[in-house]
C-alpha positions as CSV (number, residue, x, y, z in Angstrom):
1,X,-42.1,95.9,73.5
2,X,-40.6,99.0,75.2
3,X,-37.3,96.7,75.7
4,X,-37.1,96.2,72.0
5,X,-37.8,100.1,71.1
6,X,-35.6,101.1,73.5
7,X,-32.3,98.7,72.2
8,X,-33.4,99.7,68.4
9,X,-33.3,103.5,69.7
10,X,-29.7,103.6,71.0
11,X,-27.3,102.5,68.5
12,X,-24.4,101.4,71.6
13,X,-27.4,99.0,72.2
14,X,-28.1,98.0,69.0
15,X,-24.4,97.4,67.9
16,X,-24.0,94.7,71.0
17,X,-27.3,93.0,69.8
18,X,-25.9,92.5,66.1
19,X,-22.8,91.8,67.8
20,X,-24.3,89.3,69.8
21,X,-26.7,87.4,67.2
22,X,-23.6,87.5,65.0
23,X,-21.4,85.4,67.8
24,X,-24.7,83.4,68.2
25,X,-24.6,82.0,64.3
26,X,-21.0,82.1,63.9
27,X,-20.7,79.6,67.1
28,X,-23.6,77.3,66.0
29,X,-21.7,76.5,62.6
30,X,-18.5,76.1,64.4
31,X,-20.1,73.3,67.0
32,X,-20.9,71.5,64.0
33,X,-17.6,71.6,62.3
34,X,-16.3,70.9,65.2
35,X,-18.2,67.9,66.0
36,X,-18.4,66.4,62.7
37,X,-14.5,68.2,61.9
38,X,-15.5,68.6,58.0
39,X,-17.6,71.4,56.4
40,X,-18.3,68.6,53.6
41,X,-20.9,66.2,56.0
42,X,-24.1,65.7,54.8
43,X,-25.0,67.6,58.6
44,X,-24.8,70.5,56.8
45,X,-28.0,69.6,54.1
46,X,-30.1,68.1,57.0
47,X,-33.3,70.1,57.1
48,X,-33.5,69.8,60.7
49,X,-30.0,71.1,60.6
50,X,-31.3,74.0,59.2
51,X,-34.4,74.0,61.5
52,X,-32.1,74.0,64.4
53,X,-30.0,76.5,63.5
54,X,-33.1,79.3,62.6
55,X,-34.9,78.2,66.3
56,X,-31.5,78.5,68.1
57,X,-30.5,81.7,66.5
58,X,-34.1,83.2,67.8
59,X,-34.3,81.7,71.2
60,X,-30.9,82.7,71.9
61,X,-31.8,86.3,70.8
62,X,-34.9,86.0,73.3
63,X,-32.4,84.9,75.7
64,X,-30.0,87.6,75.2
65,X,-32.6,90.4,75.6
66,X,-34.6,88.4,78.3
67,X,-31.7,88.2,80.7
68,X,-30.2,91.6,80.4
69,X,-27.5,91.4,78.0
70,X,-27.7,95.0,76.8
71,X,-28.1,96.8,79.9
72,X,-24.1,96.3,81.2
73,X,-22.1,99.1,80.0
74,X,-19.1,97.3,78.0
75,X,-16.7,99.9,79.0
76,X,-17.4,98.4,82.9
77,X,-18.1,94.8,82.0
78,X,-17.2,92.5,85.8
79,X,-18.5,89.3,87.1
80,X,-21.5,90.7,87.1
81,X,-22.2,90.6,83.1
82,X,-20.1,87.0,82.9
83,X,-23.0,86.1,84.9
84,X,-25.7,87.6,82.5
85,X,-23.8,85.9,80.2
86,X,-23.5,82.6,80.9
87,X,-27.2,82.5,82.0
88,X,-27.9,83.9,78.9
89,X,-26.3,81.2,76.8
90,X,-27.3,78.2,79.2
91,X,-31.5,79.4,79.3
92,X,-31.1,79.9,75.4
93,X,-29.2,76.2,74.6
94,X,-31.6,75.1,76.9
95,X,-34.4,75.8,75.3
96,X,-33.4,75.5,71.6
97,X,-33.1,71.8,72.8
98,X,-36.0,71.3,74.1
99,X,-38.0,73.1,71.5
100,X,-36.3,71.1,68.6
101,X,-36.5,67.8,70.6
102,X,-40.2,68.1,70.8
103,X,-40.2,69.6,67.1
104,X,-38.2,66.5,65.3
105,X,-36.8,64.4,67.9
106,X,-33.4,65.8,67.1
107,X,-32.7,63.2,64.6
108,X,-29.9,63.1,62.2
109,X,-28.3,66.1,64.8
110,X,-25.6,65.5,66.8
111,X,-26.7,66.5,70.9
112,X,-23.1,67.3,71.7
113,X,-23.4,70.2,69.6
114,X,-25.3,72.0,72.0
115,X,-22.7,71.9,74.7
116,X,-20.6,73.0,72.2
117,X,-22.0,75.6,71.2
118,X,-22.7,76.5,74.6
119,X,-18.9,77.1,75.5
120,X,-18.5,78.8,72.5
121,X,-21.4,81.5,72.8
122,X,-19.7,82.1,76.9
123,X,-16.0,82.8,75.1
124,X,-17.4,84.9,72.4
125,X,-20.0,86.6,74.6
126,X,-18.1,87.1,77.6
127,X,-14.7,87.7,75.8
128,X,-15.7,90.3,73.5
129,X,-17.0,92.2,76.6
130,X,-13.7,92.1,78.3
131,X,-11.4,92.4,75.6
132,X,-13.7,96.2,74.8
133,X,-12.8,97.0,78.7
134,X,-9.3,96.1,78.7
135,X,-8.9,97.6,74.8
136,X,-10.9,100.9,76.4
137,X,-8.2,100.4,79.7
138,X,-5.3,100.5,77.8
139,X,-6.3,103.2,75.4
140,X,-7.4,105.6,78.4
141,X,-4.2,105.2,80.0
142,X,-1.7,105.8,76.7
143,X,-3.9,109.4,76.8
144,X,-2.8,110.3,80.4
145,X,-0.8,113.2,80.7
146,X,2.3,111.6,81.9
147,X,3.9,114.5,83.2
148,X,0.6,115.4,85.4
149,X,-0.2,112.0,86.5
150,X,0.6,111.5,90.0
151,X,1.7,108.4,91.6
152,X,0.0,106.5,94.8
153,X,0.6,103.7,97.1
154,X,-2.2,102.0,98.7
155,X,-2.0,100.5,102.0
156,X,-4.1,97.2,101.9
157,X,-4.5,94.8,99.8
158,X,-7.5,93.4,100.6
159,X,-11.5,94.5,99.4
160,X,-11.4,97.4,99.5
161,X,-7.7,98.8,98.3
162,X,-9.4,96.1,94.9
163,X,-12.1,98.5,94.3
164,X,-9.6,101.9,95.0
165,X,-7.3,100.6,92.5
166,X,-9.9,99.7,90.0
167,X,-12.1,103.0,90.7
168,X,-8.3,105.3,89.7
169,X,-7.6,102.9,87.0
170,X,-11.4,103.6,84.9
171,X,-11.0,107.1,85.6
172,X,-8.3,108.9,83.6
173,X,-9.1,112.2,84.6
174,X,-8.0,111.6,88.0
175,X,-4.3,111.8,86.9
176,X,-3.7,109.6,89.4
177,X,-1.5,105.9,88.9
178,X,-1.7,103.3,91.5
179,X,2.2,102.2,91.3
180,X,2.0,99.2,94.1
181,X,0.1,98.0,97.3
182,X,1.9,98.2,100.6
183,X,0.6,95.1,102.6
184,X,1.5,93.2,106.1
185,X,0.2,90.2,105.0
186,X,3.4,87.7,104.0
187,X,1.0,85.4,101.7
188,X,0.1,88.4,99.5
189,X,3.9,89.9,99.0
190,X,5.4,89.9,95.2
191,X,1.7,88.8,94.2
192,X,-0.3,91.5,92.2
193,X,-3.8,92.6,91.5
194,X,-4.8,94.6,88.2
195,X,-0.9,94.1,87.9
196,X,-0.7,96.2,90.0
197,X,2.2,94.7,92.6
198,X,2.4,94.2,96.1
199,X,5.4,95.4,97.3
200,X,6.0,94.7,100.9
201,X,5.1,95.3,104.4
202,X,3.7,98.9,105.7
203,X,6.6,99.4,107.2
204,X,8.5,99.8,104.1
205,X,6.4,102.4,103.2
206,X,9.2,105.6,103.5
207,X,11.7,103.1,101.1
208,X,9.3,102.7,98.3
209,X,7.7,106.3,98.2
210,X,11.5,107.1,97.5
211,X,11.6,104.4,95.2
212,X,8.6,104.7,93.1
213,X,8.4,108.7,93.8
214,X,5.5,108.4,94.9
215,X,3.7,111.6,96.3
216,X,0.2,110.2,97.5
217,X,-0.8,107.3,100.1
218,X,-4.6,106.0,100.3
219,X,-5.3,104.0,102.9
220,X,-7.7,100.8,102.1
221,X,-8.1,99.3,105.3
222,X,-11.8,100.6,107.3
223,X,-10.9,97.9,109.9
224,X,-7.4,99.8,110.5
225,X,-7.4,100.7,114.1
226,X,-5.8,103.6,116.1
227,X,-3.2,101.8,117.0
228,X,-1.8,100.7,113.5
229,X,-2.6,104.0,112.3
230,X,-0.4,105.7,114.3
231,X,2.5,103.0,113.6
232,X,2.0,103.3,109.3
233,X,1.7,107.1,110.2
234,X,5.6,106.7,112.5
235,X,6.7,105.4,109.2
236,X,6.0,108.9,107.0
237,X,7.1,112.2,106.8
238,X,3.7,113.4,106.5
239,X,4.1,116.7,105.9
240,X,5.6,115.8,102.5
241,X,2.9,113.6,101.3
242,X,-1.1,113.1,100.7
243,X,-2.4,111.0,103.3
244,X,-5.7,109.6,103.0
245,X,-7.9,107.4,104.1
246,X,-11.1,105.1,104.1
247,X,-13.9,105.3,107.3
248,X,-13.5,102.7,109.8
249,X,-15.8,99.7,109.5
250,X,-18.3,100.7,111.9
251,X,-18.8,104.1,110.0
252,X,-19.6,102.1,107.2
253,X,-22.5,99.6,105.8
254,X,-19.9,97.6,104.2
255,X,-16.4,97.9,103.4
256,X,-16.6,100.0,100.3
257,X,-13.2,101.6,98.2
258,X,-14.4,104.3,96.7
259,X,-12.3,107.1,95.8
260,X,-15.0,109.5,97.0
261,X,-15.0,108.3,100.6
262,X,-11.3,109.0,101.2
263,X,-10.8,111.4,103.6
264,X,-8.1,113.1,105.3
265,X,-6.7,111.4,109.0
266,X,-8.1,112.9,111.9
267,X,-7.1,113.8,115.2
268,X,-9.6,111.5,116.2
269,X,-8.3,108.4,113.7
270,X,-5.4,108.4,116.0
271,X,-7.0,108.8,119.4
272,X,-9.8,106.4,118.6
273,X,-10.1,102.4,120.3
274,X,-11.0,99.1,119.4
275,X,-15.0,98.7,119.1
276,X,-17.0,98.6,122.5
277,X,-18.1,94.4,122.9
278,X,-21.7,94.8,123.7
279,X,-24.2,92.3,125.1
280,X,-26.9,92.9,122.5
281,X,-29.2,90.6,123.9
282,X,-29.3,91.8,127.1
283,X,-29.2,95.0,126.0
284,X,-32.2,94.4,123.6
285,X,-34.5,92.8,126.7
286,X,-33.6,95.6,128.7
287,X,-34.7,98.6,126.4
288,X,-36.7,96.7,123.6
289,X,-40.2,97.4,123.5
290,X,-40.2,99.9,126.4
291,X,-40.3,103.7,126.4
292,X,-37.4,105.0,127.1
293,X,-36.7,108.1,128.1
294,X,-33.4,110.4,127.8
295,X,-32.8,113.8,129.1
296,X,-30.3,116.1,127.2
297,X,-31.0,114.3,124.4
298,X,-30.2,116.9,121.5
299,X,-26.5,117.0,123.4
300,X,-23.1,115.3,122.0
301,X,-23.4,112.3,124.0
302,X,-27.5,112.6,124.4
303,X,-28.0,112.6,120.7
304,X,-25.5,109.5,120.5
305,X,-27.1,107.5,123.2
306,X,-30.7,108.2,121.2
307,X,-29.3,106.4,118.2
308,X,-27.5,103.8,120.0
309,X,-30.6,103.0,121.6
310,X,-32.8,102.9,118.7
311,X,-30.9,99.7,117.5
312,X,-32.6,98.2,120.3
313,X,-36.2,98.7,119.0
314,X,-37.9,100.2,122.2
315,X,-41.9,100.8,121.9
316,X,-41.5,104.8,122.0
317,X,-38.7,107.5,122.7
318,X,-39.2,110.6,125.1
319,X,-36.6,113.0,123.6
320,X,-36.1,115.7,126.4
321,X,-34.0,118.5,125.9
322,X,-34.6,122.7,126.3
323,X,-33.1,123.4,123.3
324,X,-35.2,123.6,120.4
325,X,-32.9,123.9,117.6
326,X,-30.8,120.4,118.9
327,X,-34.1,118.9,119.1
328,X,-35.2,119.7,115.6
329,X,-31.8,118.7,114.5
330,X,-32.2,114.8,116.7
331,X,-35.8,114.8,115.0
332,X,-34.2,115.1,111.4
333,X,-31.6,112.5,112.2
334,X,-34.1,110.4,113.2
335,X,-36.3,110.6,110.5
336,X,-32.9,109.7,108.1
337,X,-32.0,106.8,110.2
338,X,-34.8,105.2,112.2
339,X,-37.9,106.4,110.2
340,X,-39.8,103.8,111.8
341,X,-39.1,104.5,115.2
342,X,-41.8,106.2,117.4
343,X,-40.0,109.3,119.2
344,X,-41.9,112.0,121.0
345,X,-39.9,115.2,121.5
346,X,-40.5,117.3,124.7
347,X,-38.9,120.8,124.6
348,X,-38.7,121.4,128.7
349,X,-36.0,122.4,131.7
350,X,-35.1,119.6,134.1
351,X,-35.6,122.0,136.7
352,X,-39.4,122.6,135.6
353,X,-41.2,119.6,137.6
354,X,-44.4,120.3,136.5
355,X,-43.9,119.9,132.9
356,X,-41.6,116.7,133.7
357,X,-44.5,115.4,135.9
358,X,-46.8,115.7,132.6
359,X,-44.0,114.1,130.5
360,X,-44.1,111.2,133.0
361,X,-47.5,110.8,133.6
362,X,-48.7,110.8,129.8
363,X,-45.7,108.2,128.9
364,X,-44.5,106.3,131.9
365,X,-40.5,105.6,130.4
366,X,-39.2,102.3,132.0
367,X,-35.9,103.5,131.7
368,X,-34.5,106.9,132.3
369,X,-31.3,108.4,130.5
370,X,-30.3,111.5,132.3
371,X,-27.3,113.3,130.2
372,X,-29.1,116.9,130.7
373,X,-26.2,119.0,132.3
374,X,-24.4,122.1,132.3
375,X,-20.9,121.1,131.5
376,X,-18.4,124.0,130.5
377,X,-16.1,124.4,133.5
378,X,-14.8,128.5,133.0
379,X,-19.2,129.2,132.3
380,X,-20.3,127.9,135.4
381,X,-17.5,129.1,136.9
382,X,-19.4,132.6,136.0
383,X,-22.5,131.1,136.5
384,X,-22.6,129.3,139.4
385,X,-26.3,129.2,140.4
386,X,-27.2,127.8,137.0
387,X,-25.4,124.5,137.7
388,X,-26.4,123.9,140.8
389,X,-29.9,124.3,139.7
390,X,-29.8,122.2,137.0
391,X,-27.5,119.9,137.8
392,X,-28.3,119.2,141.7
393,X,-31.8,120.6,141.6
394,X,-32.5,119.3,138.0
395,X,-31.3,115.7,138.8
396,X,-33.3,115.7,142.2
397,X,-36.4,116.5,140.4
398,X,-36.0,113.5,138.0
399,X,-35.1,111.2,140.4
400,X,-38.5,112.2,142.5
401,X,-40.6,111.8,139.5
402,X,-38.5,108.3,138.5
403,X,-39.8,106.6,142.2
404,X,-43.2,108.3,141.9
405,X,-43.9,106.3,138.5
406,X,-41.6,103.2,138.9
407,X,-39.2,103.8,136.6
408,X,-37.4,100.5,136.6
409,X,-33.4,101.8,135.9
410,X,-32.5,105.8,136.3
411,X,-28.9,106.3,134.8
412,X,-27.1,109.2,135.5
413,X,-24.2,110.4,133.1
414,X,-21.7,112.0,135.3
415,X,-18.0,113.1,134.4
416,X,-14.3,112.9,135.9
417,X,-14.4,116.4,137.2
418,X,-16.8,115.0,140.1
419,X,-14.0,113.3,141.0
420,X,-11.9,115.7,143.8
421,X,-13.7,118.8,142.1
422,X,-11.6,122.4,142.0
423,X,-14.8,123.6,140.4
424,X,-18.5,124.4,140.5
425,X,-19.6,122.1,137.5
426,X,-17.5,119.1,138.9
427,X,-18.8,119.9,142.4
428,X,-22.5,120.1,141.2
429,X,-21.8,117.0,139.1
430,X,-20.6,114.8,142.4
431,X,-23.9,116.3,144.3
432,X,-25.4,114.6,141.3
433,X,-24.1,111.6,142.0
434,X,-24.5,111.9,145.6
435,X,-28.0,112.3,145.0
436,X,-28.7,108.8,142.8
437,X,-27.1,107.2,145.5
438,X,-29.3,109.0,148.5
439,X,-32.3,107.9,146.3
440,X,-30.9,104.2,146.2
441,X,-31.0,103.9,149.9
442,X,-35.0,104.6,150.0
443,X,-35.3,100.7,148.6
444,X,-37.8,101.8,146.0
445,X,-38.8,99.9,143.0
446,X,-36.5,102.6,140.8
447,X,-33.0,101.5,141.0
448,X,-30.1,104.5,140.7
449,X,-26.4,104.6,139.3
450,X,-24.4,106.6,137.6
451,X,-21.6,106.9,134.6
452,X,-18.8,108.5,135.0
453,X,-16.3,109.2,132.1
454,X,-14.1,111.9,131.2
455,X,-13.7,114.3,128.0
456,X,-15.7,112.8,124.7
457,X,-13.6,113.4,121.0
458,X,-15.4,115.7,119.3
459,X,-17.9,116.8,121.7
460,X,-19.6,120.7,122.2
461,X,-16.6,122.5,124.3
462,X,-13.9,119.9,123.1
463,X,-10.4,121.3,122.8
464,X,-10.2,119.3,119.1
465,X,-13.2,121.1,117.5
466,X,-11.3,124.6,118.8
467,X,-7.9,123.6,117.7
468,X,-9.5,122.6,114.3
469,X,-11.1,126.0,113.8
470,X,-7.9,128.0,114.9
471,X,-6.1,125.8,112.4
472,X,-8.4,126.5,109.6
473,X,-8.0,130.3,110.6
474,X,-3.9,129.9,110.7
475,X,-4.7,131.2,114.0
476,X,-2.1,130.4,117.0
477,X,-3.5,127.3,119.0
478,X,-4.2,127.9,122.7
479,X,-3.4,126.0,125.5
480,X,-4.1,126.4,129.1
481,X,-0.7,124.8,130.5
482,X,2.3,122.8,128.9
483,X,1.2,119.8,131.3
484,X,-2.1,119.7,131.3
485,X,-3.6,116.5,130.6
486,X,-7.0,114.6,129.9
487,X,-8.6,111.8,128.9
488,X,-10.7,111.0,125.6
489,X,-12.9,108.4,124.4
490,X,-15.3,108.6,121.5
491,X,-18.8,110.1,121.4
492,X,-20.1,106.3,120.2
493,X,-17.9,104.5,122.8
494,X,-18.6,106.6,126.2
495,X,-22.8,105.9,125.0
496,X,-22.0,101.9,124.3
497,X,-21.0,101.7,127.7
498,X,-23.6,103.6,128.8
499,X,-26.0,101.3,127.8
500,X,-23.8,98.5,129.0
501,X,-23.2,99.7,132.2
502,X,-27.1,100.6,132.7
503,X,-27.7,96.4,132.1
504,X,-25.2,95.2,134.5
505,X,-26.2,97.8,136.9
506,X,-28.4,96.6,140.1
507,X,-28.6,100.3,142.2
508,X,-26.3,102.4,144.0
509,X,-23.4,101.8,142.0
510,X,-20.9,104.6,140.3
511,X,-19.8,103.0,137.0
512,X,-16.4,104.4,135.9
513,X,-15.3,104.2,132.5
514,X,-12.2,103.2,131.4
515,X,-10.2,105.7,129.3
516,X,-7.1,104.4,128.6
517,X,-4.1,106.8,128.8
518,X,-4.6,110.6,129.4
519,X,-3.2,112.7,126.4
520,X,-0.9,115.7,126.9
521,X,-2.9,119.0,125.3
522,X,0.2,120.0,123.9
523,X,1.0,117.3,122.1
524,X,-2.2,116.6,120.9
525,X,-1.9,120.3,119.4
526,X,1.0,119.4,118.1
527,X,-0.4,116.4,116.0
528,X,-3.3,118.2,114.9
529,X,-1.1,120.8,113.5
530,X,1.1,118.2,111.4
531,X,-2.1,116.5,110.4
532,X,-3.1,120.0,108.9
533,X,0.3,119.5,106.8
534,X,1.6,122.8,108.9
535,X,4.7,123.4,110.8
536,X,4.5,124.8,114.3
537,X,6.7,127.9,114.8
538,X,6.6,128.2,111.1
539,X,3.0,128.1,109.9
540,X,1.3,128.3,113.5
541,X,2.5,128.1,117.3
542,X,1.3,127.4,120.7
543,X,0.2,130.2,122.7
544,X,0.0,129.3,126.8
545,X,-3.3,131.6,128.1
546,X,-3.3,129.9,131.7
547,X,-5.1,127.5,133.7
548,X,-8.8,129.1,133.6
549,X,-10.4,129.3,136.8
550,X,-11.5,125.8,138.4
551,X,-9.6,123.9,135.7
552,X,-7.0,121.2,136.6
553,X,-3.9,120.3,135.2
554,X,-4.8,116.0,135.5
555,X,-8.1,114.9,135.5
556,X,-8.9,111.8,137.8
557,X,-11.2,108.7,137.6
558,X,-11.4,108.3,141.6
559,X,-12.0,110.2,144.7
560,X,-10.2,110.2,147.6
561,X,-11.1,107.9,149.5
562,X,-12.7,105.6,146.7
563,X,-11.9,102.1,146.0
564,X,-13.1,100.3,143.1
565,X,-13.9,96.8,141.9
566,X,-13.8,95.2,138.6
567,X,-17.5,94.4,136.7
568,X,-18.6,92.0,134.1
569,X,-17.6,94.3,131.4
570,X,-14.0,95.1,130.9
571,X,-14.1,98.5,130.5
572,X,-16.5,99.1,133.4
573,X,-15.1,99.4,136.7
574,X,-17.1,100.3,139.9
575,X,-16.0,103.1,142.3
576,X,-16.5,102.1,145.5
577,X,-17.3,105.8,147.7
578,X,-18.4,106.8,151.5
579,X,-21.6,107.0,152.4
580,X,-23.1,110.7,152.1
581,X,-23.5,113.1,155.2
582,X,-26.4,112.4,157.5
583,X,-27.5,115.7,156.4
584,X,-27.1,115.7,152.7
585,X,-30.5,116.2,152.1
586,X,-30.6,119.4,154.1
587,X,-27.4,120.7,152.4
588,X,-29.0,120.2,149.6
589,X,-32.0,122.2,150.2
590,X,-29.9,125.2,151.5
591,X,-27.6,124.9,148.4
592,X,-30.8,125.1,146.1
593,X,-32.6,127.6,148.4
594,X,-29.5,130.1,148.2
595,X,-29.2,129.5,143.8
596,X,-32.6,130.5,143.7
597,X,-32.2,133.4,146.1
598,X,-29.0,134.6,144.3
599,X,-27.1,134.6,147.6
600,X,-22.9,135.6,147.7
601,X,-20.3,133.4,146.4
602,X,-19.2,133.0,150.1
603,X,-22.2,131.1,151.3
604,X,-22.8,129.0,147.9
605,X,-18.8,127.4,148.2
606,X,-19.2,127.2,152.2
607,X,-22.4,125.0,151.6
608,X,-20.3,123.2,148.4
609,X,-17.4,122.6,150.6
610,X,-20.1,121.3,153.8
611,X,-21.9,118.4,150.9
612,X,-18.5,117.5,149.2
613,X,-15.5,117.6,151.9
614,X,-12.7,116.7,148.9
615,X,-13.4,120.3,146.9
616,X,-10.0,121.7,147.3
617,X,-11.0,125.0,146.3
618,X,-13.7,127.7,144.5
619,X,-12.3,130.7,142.0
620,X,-14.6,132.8,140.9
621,X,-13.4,134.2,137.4
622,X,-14.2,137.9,138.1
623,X,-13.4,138.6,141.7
624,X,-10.5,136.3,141.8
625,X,-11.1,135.0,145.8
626,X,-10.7,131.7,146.3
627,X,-12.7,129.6,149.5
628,X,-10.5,127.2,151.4
């Protein structure tokens, strides 16, 4: 009953009912005359004629109301109301039959005019629907200011540059005209869609934005990787156009076009690789229904490795980390994303055993993630105590507790500067490691490795989110050095292979990621500052401050000394390094011991230099002296 007020209440409603129940007579007395081909027959005195035609008008209008006729909006009409439609007519037809077969047995009516009729209602339904749409279409576009509508090309011609076309073309306001699709795809070229054509291949793209004057690109495509980015992006003067695009595919729940997920290209569009391979399965046995613990986990790649893991289903989260806002932050996330997932969150320090001995006691994770770590080179440089307490003594105190309650896997994330360190982070970070594999050798039931990757896109004290605010500021962009050069990876991609490298992982091992090819700061500056649509030495420049202290111009995946083999995976590799000093464990303790006791600078690198014989040097930012 509330249907019924509701379509006699709004008079858009009410006009497609009458509409509706008018195409519904009209096409019953056309079946006839089309079956019998004479308005003279006798058919039309029958009284079950008559009969039929007062039962079929009314279950039709049922029908119409039962399967939703009236709630499309005709201005949008799609598949989806052709579908409404044609069940509509079929449920209706179906039932008129049936009702006046049981009623009179159909005699003296002709059966074929059901189908009839049936094709009739779809045409008159269905086609008054889209001929309101196309007449609405065509109206909205003859109002366009024609001398503010801009033109755009849209690279892809597939799903989703469809739904970007169709999404400008309903909304006049927008100013915007699609004026042809760009495409690679040979089997699509001089073919069109909303006749709207499609031109040629991407490459063309610099011809026909001269051609059409075109001042705008969207680009459809969320499966568009780096690497074609960068090649429809060689083909552009981008500083004289828009360009936009979509999210990639895995940013996304499916690949949408709308007009409000368009986006400007980012540094890290262009910097970005193909999707990490995983082996779910294994990955699922491995952390499904266990508690798994992570340290660090409010951290750029802490937080990341949470929600990768979470896929996986484990029985409970620890969430460690001694920050209480980027826990509070993780615990919102989660609540958004993985509502159902148990997590419990423990604000502690690594370095505090006897709240981590509580942690693992109450909980007893299976398998420990352990990302906590100081990692800004220039402030431990200042602070060079802190990382050797948390990061030396901080990792030795997990590992401790991991053996005394049988963690099964304890994965340590670990960086490039371990590798041949110039400073105390990537010194304290190679202890680190050191330590996972001292820990191996005791044959315990926990078995130790670690990851080691370089910088992550994106990440807390990431050149790109710098450069970005000293863009937005028309600031000039600092770099260190003209050849300084690093290696990136995404924040998802370093934590996939994470994971993966934690399954394939059987103790003792040093996983090293594979990074592809290190990327010259300058030039990255460079492109961030064209992506911005700026000019360098017109609208910003590059200032050179210097290396800082302990930074290096390369970063390396190796030690000296280190082979490494290839794994299962890949983009896993396995560094092969020499055993540690017969007394590491005693270097150790005296490097904690003097931290703790805030001893000199002299006696802290002398120890550092004694546990990791490849640290070339120590500069301390303040004083300046450097330990051979």
């Amino acid at each position: 009953m509330s249907k019924i007020t509701e379509l006699f209440r709004n008079s858009k409603m009410l006009t497609a009912f009458l509409y509706d129940v008018a195409i519904a007579i009209v096409t019953f007395w056309m079946a006839l005359y089309l079956r019998v081909e004479t308005f003279s027959s006798p058919f039309f005195l029958e009284k079950n004629v008559h009969f039929l035609f007062v039962t079929n008008t009314l279950v039709l209008t049922i029908s119409f109301m039962l399967n939703g006729l009236y709630y499309g909006i005709w201005r949008f009409s799609s598949i989806f109301d052709l579908v409404r439609v044609l069940k509509a007519s079929f449920f209706g037809i179906l039932a008129s039959f049936f009702l006046n077969y049981l009623m009179h047995r159909m005699d003296s009516v002709p059966r074929s005019l059901m189908p009839i009729q049936f094709l009739l209602l779809v045409c008159g339904l269905g086609g008054g629907r889209f001929f309101y749409r196309f007449w609405k279409d065509y109206l909205a576009q003859k109002t366009q200011d024609v001398k503010k509508t801009q033109k755009v090309l849209i690279i892809g011609a597939g799903r989703a540059g469809e739904r970007l076309c169709k999404e400008i073309m309903v909304n006049p306001d927008l100013n915007l005209k699609v004026v042809g699709f760009l495409d690679d795809d040979k089997n699509k070229l001089n073919r069109s869609i909303y006749n709207v054509s499609i031109l040629g291949p991407v490459k063309d793209a610099k011809l026909w934005l001269a051609k059409l004057g075109a001042k705008k690109i969207y680009i459809a495509i969320p499966s568009c990787s780096s690497q074609a980015l960068k090649e429809i992006k060689a083909c552009l003067d981008i500083e004289k156009i828009e360009l936009k695009i979509l999210p990639r595919m895995d940013h996304l729940l499916n690949p949408r076009g709308e007009l409000s997920l368009l986006r400007n290209i980012s540094i890290e569009d262009l910097l970005g690789r193909e999707q990490v391979q995983l082996d779910e399965s294994g990955i699922s046995e491995l952390l499904g229904n266990r508690t798994i613990m992570i340290t660090g986990a409010g951290g750029s790649i802490g937080s990341e490795l949470c929600q990768q893991i979470a896929r996986f289903n484990p029985r409970e989260m620890i969430l460690v980390d001694n920050s209480e806002f980027n826990l509070y932050e993780l615990d919102q996330q989660f609540k958004r994303k993985f509502p159902k997932q148990k997590v419990i969150l423990k604000i502690a320090d690594i370095r505090n055993s006897n709240k981590l001995e509580q942690v693992f006691k109450d909980h007893s994770p299976a398998v420990l993630y352990h990302a906590a770590a100081y990692k800004h080179v220039p402030m431990m440089e200042l602070n060079p105590e802190e990382a050797i307490l948390t990061n030396i003594l901080g990792t030795k105190t997990l590992a401790t507790l991991a053996i005394k309650y049988n963690v099964m896997k304890f994965v340590m994330v670990s960086t490039d500067k371990a590798v041949n360190p110039t400073n105390i982070m990537g010194t304290s970070k190679r202890i680190a490691e050191m330590i996972c594999n001292e820990f191996e050798t005791k044959k315990t039931n926990t078995k130790f490795m670690s990851v080691r990757f370089g910088n992550v896109l994106g990440s807390s004290g990431s050149v790109i989110p710098l450069f970005r605010k000293q863009i937005e500021e028309r600031r000039n962009i600092t770099v260190t050095h003209p050849d300084i050069i690093r290696y990136f990876m995404s924040i998802p991609e370093a934590s996939q292979l994470i994971l993966q490298a934690s399954l394939i992982g059987v103790g003792g091992e040093i996983f090293v990621l594979e990074m592809g090819e290190a990327v010259k700061i300058v030039d990255l500056a460079k492109e961030m500052i064209k992506l911005a649509g700026l000019k360098e030495g017109n609208d910003i420049n590059i200032e050179f401050s210097g290396l800082r202290p302990g930074e290096k111009l390369y970063e390396e995946l190796f030690s000296k000394g280190e082979n490494f083999l290839s794994t299962a995976h890949g983009k896993i590799k396995k560094a092969i390094s020499r055993e540690n000093p017969a007394n590491f464990e005693t270097l150790v303790s005296q490097l904690v011991e003097s931290a703790q006791n805030g001893e000199k600078l002299e006696k802290l690198a002398l120890l550092l230099k004694l546990t990791v014989p490849e640290l070339s040097h120590y500069a301390l930012a303040d004083e300046q002296r450097v330990v051979h």
